[in-house]
Every structure is written in structure tokens, then in C-alpha cells.
C-alpha positions in Angstrom: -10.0 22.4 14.3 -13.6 21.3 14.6 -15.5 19.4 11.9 -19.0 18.1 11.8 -19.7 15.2 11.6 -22.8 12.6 11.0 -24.5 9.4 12.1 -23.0 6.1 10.5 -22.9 3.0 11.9 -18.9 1.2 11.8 -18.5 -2.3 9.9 -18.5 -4.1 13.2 -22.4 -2.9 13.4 -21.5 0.1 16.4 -23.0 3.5 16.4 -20.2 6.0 15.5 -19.5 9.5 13.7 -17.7 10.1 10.8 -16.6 13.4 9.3 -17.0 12.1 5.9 -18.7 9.4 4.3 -17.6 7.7 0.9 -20.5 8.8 -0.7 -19.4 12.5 1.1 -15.8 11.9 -0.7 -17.2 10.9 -3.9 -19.6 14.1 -4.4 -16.9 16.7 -3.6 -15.1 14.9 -7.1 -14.5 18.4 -8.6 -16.2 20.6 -6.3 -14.0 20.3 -3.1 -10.3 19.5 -3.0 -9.7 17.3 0.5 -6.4 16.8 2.6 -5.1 13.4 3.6 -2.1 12.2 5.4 -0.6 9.5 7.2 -0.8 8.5 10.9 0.1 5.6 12.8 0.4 6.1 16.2 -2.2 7.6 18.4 -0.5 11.2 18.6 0.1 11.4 14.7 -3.7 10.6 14.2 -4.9 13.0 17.3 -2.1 15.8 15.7 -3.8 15.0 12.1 -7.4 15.8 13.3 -7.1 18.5 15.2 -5.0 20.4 12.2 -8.5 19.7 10.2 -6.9 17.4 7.5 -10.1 15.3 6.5 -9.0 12.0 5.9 -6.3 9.7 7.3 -4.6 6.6 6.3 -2.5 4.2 7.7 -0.8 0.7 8.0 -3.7 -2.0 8.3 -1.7 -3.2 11.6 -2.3 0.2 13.4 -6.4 0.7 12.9 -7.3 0.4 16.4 -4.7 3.1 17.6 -5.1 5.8 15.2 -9.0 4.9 16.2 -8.0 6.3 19.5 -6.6 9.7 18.0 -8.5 10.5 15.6 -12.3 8.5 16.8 -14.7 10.3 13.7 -12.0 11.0 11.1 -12.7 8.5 7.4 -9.9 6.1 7.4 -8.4 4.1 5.1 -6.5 1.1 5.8 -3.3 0.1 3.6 -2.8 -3.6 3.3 1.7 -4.0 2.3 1.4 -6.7 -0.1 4.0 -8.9 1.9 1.6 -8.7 4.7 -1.6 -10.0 2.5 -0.3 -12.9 0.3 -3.2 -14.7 -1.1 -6.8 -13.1 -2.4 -8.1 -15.1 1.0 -5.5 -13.6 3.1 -6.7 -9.8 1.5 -10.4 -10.3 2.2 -9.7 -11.6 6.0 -7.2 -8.5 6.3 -9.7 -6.1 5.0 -12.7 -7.2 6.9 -10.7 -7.3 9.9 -9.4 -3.6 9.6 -13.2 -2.8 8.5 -14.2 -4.3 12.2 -11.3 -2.6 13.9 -12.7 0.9 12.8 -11.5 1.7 9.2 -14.4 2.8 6.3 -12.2 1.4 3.6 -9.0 -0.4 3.0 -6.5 0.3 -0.4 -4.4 -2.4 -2.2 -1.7 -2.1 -4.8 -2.4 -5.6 -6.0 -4.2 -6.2 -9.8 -7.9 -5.8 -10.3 -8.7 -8.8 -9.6 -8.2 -8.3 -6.3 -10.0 -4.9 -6.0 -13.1 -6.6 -7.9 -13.1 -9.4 -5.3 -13.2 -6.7 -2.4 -15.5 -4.4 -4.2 -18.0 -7.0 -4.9 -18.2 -7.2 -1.0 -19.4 -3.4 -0.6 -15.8 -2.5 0.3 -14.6 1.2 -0.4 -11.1 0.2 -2.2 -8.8 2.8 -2.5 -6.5 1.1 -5.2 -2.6 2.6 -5.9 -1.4 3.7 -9.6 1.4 5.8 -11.4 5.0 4.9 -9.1 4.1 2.1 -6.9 7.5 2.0 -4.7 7.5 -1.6 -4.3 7.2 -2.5 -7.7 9.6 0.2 -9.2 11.8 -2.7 -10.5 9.5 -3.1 -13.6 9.9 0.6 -14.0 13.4 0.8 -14.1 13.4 2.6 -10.7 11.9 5.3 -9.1 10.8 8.2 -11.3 8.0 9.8 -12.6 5.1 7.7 -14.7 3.2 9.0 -17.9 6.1 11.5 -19.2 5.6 9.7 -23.1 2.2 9.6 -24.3 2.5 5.7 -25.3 2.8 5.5 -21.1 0.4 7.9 -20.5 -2.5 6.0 -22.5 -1.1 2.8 -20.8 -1.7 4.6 -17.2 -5.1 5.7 -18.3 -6.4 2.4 -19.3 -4.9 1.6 -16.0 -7.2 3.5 -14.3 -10.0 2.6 -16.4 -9.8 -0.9 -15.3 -9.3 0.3 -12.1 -12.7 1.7 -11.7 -14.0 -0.8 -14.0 -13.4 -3.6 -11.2 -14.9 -1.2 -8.5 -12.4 0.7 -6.6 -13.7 3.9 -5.2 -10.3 6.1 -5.4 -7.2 5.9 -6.2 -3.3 7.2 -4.8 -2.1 8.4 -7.8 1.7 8.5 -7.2 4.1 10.7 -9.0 2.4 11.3 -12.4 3.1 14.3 -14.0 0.8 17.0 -12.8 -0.7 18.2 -16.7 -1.7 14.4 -17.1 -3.2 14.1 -13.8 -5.4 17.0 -14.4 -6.3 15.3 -18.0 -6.8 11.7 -16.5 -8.8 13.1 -13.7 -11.5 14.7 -16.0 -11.7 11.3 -17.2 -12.1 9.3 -14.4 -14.8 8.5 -11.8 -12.4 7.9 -9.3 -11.7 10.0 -6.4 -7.9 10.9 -6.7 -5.6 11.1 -4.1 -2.6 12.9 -5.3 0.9 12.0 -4.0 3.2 14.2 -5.9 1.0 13.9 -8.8 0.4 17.8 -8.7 -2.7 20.1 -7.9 -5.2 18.6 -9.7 -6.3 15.6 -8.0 -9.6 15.5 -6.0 -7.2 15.2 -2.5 -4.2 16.3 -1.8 -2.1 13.5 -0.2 1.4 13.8 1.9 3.1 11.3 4.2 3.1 13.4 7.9 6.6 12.7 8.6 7.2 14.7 5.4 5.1 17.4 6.1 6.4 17.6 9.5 10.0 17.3 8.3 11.2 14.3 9.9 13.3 12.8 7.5 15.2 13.3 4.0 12.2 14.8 1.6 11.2 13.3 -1.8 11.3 15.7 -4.8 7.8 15.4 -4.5 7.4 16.6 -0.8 7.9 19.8 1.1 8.4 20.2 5.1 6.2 22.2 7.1 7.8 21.6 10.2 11.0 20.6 11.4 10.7 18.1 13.9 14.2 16.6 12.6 15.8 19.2 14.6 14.1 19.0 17.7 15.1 14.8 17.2 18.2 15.9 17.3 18.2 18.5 20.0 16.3 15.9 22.0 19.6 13.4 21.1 21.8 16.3 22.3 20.3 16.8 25.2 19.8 12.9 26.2 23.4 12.0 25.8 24.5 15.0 28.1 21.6 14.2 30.8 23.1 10.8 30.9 26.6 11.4 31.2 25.8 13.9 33.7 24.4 11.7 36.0 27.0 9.2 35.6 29.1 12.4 36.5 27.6 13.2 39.5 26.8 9.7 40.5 30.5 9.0 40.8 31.5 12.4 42.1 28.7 12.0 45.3 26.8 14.8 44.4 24.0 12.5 43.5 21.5 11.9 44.9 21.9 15.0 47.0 19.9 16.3 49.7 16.9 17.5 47.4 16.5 13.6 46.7 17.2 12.1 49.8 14.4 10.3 51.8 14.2 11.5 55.5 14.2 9.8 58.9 13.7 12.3 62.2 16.6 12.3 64.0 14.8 11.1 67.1 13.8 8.2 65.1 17.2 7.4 63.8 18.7 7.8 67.4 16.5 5.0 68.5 17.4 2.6 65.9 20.8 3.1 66.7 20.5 2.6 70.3 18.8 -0.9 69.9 20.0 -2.2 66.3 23.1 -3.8 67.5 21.7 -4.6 71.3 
């Protein structure tokens, strides 16, 4: 599906096209609902574009790839926190994926960390609601903001948020009548990952759109490329014992894959190879 796209230049100072801008993302805030997803290899990204989804995000190791699929699409880089340790560690990670072709980079880390990239003209996508990682604290995976006194704790959350500069926002797993409240609220641009209808884009991991693994309650499968895996499993375990089949039996390599030599030509290396 083709998309326009318009002039920017990249953070490593090269002319380049983008289909969105953040100042794009930030005006369609309740005007335009956006898709994201995830892509990581050059085919995901390439698979992701051509479907029309608008924006793309992946692991801050895998910029320069999904740059390959997906050359004009807005990208956001994620930085794991095991990956970025220290605030000096974030700020060389960031301005590295910025050089390698993202337009903005999102952290789950505290404010402080956000404010230190923001201050720097970064786009920062920060990460509220159920952070997987840190699920510990909230007794384990589940849904955040079903009591009120959590709620108002998750909006001053993302009143800080914007208060130290981020630009957006995944908003994980909130329940979807207190997303569409906090997002009236909110200058943030938010990304909605199981967070219902209501956000300003709607965000789902690709292998769970394409139905390549065990779904979240959260997720739904538009595909079924688990099946094919395992067809393609199928069919690789017979292929190989196959050949080992017909390997032993002779049959392989057969005539079909069989080098020739003239007959003339072999005759004459018979006649003088033993001479």
C-alpha cells in the first residue's frame, strides 16, 4: 500500500523521506487513529509497510535492518533496560539508533531518564500501565487502573510523563473506559497495546497479528503462520529422511543429477590412465 511521504533530513544529517513526522503524529491526537507494529528483521519491516501500517518499532539492536525494509516508514527504537544500564549508557544508545535511521527511541526507565533525552530534542516514546519486566511490583501480569486509587496513580503517571518531555506513550493493558478518560487528558500521543480503542494508535506485536505464537488476552491473530511453521517442520523432517533414504538405497543422486562426461572422452581416459 502506497503512502506519501515528505522531505526530512535523518539524525545523521542525510536527506531522506518519512511517511510521518512527529509533529505529523502529534496533530492527528484525536483526529486520526494510526497503526503500529513490530518488526525486526528486514522481511517483517518490508511485510509491515507494504500492508500500510504507519509506524514501526523495534529492538534498538535491529535499526539498520528494518531500515532496509521499511526505508521512509517513522520508527521508533526500544532500548531493553538490561541493554542500557546507566543514564550515559541511554543517551549513547539513543543517539546511536537516531544515526542508524530511527526518528525516536522509547524507554521504560523513570522520568528522569526521559527528561535527560527530551532535553536533547529526542522524540521519547516512554512505556506506562503493565510494563512486563517490572510486573514483580505488580504482583504479576494483569491489567493496571481497575480501582480508582490506581487509576489516579496511573494518571499522575502520565502526567509526569509528559511533564519530563516524552512525546508518546505505550500504554499497556489499562482498561479501555480509563484509557479513553486519561487520553482526553493527556498531550501524549497513545499507543494502545491492549489498552482498548481509544488510544491515538493502535499498537500490536506482528507475530501476534500474524499468529505466530500463543496470544495474549489482549491480542487477536490475523494470520496463521504457526501452521505453516509447522507444516514447514513436517515437511523438513520427511525431505531429510528421504534423502538419507535414497542416499542409502542408490537411488540418489540419480541420473537427473549426475554430471556427464562423453563417452568418447571417457574412453580416452581409460585407455591412457593406467598406461
Amino acid at each position: 500500500m502506497e503512502q506519501k511521504t515528505k522531505r526530512i533530513y535523518t539524525w545523521d544529517a542525510q536527506p531522506s523521506r518519512r511517511n510521518l513526522t512527529a509533529a505529523d503524529i502529534r496533530a492527528c491526537k484525536g483526529v486520526q487513529i494510526l497503526t503500529q507494529t513490530t518488526a525486526n528483521t528486514e522481511e517483517e519491516a518490508a511485510a509491515a509497510a507494504e500492508a500500510g501500517i504507519d509506524m514501526l518499532i523495534c529492538n534498538a539492536a535491529n535499526v539498520e535492518r528494518v531500515r532496509v525494509g521499511a526505508p521512509h516508514h517513522f520508527l521508533t527504537a526500544a532500548m531493553p533496560i538490561p541493554d542500557f544500564q546507566t543514564a550515559d549508557d541511554i543517551l549513547r544508545g539513543a543517539l546511536l539508533a537516531l544515526k542508524q535511521g530511527a526518528d525516536s527511541v522509547m524507554t521504560a526507565r523513570q522520568f528522569a531518564m526521559v527528561e535527560m533525552l527530551a532535553k536533547e530534542d529526542i522524540p521519547v516514546m516512554g512505556h506506562l500501565g503493565l510494563v512486563p519486566r517490572k510486573s514483580t511490583w505488580r504482583g504479576g501480569l494483569r491489567a493496571i487502573g481497575s480501582t480508582a486509587a490506581e487509576a489516579l496513580a496511573l494518571m499522575q503517571d502520565f502526567r509526569d510523563l509528559e511533564n519530563a518531555g516524552a512525546f508518546s506513550v505505550e500504554a499497556e493493558v489499562i482498561p479501555a473506559a480509563l484509557m479513553k478518560e486519561i487520553n482526553r487528558r493527556t498531550g501524549l500521543i497513545t499507543v494502545s497495546l491492549g489498552s482498548g480503542p481509544d488510544g491515538d494508535v493502535s499498537y500490536l506485536f506482528q507475530n501476534d497479528i500474524c499468529g505466530e505464537n500463543p496470544l495474549p488476552r489482549h491480542g487477536r491473530a490475523f494470520g496463521n503462520l504457526a501452521r505453516l511453521a509447522e507444516q514447514m517442520a513436517v515437511e523438513r523432517r520427511a525431505a531429510l529422511a528421504a534423502f538419507r533414504a535414497e542416499s542409502l538405497a542408490g537411488t540418489f543422486p540419480g541420473a537427473a543429477e549426475n554430471a556427464r562426461i562423453p563417452e568418447e572422452e571417457l574412453a580416452a581416459f581409460l585407455d591412457q590412465v593406467d598406461k
